[in-house]
C-alpha positions as CSV (number, residue, x, y, z in Angstrom):
1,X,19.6,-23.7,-9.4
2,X,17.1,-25.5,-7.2
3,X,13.4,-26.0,-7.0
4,X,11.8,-23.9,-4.0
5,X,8.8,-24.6,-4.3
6,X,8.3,-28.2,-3.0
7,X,6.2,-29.1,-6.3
8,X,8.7,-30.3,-9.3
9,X,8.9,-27.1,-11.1
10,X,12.0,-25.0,-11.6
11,X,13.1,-21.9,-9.3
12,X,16.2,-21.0,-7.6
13,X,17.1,-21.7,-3.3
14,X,16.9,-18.6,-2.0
15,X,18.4,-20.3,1.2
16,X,22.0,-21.0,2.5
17,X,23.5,-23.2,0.0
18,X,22.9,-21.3,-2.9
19,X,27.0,-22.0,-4.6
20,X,27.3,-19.5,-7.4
21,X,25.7,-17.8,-10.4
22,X,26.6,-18.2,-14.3
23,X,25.6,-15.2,-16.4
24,X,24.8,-16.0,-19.8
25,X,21.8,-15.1,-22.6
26,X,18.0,-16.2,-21.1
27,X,16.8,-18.7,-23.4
28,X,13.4,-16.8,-23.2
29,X,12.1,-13.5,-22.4
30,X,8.3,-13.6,-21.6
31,X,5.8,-10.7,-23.2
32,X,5.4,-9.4,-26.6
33,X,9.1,-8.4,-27.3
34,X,10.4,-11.8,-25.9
35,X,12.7,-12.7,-28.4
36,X,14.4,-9.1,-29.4
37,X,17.9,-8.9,-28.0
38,X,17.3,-12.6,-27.0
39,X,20.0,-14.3,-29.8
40,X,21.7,-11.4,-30.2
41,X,24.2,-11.3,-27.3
42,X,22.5,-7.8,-26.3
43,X,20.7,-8.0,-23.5
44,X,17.1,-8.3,-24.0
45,X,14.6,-6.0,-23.8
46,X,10.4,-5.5,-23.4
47,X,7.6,-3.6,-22.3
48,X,5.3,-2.8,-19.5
49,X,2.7,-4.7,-21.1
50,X,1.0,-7.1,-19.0
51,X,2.2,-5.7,-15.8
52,X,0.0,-4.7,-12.9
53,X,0.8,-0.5,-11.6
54,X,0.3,0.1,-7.8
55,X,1.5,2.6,-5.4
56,X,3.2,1.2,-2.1
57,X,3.9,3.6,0.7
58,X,6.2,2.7,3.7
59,X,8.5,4.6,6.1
60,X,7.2,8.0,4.6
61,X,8.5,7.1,0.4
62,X,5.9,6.3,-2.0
63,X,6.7,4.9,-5.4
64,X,4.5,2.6,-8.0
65,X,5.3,-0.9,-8.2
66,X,4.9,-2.8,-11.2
67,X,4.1,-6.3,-10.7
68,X,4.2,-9.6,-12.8
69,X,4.2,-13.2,-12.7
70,X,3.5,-16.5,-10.0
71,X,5.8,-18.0,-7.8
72,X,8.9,-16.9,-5.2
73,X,9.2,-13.3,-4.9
74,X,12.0,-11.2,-6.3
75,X,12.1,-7.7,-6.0
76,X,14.2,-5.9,-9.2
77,X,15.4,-2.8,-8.3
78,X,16.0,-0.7,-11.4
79,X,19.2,1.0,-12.5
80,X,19.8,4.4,-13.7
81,X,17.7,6.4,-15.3
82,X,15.2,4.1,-14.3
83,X,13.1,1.0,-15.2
84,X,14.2,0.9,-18.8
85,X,13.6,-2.0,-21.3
86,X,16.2,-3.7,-20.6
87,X,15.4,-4.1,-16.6
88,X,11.9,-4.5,-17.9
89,X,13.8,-8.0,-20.1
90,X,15.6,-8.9,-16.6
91,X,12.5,-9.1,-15.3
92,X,10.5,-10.8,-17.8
93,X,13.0,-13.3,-18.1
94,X,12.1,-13.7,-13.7
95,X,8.7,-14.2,-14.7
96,X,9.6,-17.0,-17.1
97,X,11.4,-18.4,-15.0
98,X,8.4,-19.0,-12.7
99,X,8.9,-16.0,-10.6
100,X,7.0,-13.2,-8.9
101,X,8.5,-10.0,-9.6
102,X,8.3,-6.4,-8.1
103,X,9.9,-3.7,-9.8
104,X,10.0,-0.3,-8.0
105,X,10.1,2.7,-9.9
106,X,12.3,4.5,-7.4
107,X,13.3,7.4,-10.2
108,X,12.9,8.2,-14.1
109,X,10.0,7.2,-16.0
110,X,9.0,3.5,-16.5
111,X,9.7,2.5,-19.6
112,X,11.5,5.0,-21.5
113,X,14.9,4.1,-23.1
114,X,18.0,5.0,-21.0
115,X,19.5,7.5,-23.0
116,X,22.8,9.3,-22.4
117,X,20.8,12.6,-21.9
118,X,18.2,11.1,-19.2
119,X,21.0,9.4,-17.4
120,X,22.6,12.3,-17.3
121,X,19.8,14.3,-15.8
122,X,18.7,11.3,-13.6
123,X,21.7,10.9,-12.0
124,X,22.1,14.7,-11.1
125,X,18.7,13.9,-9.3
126,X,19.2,10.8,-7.4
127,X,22.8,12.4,-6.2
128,X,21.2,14.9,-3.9
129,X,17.9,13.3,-2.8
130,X,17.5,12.9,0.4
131,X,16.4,9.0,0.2
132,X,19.1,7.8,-1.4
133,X,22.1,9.7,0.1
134,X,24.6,8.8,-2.2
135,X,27.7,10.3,-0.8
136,X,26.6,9.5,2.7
137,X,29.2,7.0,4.2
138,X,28.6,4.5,6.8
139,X,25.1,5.6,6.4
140,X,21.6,4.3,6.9
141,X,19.4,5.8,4.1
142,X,15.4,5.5,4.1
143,X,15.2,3.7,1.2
144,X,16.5,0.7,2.6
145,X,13.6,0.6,5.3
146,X,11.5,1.1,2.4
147,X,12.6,-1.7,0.7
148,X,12.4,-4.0,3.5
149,X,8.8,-3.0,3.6
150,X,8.2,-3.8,-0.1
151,X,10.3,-7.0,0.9
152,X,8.1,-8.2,3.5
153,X,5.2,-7.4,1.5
154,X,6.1,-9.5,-1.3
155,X,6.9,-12.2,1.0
156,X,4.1,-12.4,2.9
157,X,1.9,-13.2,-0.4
158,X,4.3,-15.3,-2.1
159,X,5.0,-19.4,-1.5
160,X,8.4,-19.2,-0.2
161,X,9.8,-18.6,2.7
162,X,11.2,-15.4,1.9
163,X,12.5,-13.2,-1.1
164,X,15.0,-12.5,-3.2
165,X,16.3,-8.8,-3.6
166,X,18.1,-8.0,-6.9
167,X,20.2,-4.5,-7.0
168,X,21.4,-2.4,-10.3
169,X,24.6,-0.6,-10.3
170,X,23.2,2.5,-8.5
171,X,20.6,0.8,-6.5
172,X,23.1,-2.6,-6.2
173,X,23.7,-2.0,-2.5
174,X,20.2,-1.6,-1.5
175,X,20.1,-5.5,-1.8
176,X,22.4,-5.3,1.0
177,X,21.0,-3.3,3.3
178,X,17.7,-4.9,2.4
179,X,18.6,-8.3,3.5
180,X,19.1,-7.1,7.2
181,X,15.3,-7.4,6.7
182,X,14.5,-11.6,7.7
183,X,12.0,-11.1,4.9
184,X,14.8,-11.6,2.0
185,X,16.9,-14.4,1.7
186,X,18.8,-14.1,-1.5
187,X,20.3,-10.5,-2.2
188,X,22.4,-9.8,-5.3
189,X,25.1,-7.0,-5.4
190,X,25.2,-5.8,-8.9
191,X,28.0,-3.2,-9.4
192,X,27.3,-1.8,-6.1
193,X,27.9,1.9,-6.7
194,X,26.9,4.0,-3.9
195,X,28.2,6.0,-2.3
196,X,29.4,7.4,-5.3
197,X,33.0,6.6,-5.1
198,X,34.8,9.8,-4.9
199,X,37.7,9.9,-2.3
200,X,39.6,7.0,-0.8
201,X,36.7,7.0,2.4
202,X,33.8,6.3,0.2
203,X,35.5,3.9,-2.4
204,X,35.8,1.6,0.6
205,X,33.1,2.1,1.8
206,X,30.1,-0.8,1.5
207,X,27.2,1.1,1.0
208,X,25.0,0.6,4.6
209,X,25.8,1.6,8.0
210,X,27.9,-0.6,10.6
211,X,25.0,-1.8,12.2
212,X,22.9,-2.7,8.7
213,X,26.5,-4.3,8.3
214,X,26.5,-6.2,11.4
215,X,23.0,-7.6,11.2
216,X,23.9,-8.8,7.8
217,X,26.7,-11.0,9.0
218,X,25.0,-12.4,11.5
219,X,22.5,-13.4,9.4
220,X,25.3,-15.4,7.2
221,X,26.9,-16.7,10.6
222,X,23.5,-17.6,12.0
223,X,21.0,-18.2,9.2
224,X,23.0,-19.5,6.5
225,X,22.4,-16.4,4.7
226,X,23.7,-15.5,1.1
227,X,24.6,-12.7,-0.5
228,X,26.1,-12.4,-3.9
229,X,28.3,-9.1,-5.3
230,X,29.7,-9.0,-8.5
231,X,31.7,-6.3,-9.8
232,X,33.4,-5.7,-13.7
233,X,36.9,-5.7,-12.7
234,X,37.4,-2.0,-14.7
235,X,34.4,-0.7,-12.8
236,X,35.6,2.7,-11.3
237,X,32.0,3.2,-10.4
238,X,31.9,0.1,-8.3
239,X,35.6,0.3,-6.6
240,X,37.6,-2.8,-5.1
241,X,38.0,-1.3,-2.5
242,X,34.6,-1.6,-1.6
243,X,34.7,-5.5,-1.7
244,X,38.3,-5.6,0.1
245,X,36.0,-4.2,2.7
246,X,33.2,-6.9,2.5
247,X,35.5,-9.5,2.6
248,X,37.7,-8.0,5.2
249,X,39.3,-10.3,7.9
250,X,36.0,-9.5,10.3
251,X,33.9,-10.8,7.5
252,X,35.7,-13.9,6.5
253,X,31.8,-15.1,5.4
254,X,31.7,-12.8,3.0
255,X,32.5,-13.7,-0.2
256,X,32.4,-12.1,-4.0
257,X,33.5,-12.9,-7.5
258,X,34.8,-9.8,-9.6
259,X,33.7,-10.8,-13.3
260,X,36.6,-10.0,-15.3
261,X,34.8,-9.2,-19.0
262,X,36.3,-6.3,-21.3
263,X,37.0,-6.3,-25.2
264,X,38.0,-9.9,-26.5
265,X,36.9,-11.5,-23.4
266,X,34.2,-14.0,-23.2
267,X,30.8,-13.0,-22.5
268,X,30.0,-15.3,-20.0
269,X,31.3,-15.2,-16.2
270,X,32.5,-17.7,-14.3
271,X,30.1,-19.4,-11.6
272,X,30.7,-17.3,-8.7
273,X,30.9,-17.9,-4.6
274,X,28.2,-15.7,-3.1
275,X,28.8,-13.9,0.0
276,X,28.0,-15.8,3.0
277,X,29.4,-19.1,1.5
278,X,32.5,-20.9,3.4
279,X,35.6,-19.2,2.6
280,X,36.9,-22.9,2.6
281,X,34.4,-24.1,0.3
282,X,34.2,-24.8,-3.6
């Protein structure tokens, strides 16, 4: 972690550099349910009290945006069935942590718990909407140019030079295809789970076209671009094979960290190597 901002207080480098993540409890999540979950080792959880609603439109996709907090830019993405309390506590403890935080409500209903039964149903719709293509491979889907929209947005009204692009499980590789985008210089692979891994061609699969792929690199090579992608190691939703192929011998800059967490395993994860870092580094 390293200041951003130039002025003393505390952010995170959202530039090349940026050596690794540790995942552990937040020592505060802001709002009016800050401290449920907080102690508890579950993750934490709150409303959508005190956050500000707008639609934003680009590349023919509308969706409301809920919007908190001053500072660097991070864009949450939510995971499925939607922008539940939990993401709501991700991004509370953002805002905390002296960040400004954008929170698309790409699917479900802000707010609501995520229970088996809307997960369920969620899912089914998400699967076969056009925007999203989940079983698409080497595929460019439209809400990746939305999401570089939304990206450059934020950007543009926030002190930093850029963005930071955080993905969920479904919506993990959309930080990936969203940091073709200049606009967003920290993306973070959560459990990247699309396509949805059925059959040996989409396991392997990363998640954006070859080109989204290409530009990506070259923005590691060139820029000094990171991008970090963590997986659970038992994760059949979010295969090996898929980083086998992000750190294939083309993309020797690539780099992830598997988290290997289960039943009688500690809690926390190891400080990982982002992608983008120097294969020959720490």
């Amino acid at each position: 972690m390293e200041n951003l901002r130039g002025d003393g207080s505390k952010g995170v480098r959202l530039r090349g550099g940026y050596r690794g993540v540790r995942q552990e409890v937040p020592r505060r999540v802001g709002g009016p349910n800050e401290s449920r979950g907080a102690m508890s080792g579950t993750a934490p959880v709150s409303t959508l009290d005190g956050w500000r609603r707008a639609p934003f439109a680009a590349g023919g996709l509308s969706y409301d945006c809920y919007e908190k907090g001053e500072g660097p830019g991070v864009v949450l993405l939510p995971e499925v069935p939607g922008i539940t309390p939990e993401v709501i506590g991700l991004g509370e403890h953002l805002v905390g942590e002296g960040f400004t935080v954008v929170m698309p409500s790409l699917f479900g209903v802000p707010g609501r718990p995520g229970t088996l039964g809307r997960t369920a149903l969620v899912s089914v719709r998400v699967c076969v909407s056009a925007e999203f293509r989940a079983f698409a491979t080497n595929a460019r889907r439209p809400v990746a140019d939305y999401l570089r929209a939304l990206a450059r947005d934020l950007a543009g009204r926030t002190p930093a030079a850029g963005v930071g692009v955080i993905g969920l499980c479904f919506t993990g590789g959309f930080a990936l295809a969203a940091a073709v985008d200049d606009a967003v210089l920290a993306p973070v692979m959560s459990q990247p789970s699309v396509p949805v891994p059925l059959g040996a061609a989409r396991r392997a699969d990363a998640g954006v076209s070859q080109d989204e792929l290409r530009r990506v690199v070259d923005r590691t090579r060139d820029e000094g671009l990171c991008v970090l992608a963590l997986r659970f190691s038992g994760d059949p939703l979010s295969p090996e094979d898929r980083f086998t192929t992000l750190q294939g011998p083309a993309r020797r800059r690539l780099q992830g960290h598997p988290p290997r967490l289960g039943p009688g395993q500690p809690r926390r994860v190891r400080p990982a190597r982002p992608l983008g870092a120097d294969p020959g580094g720490p």
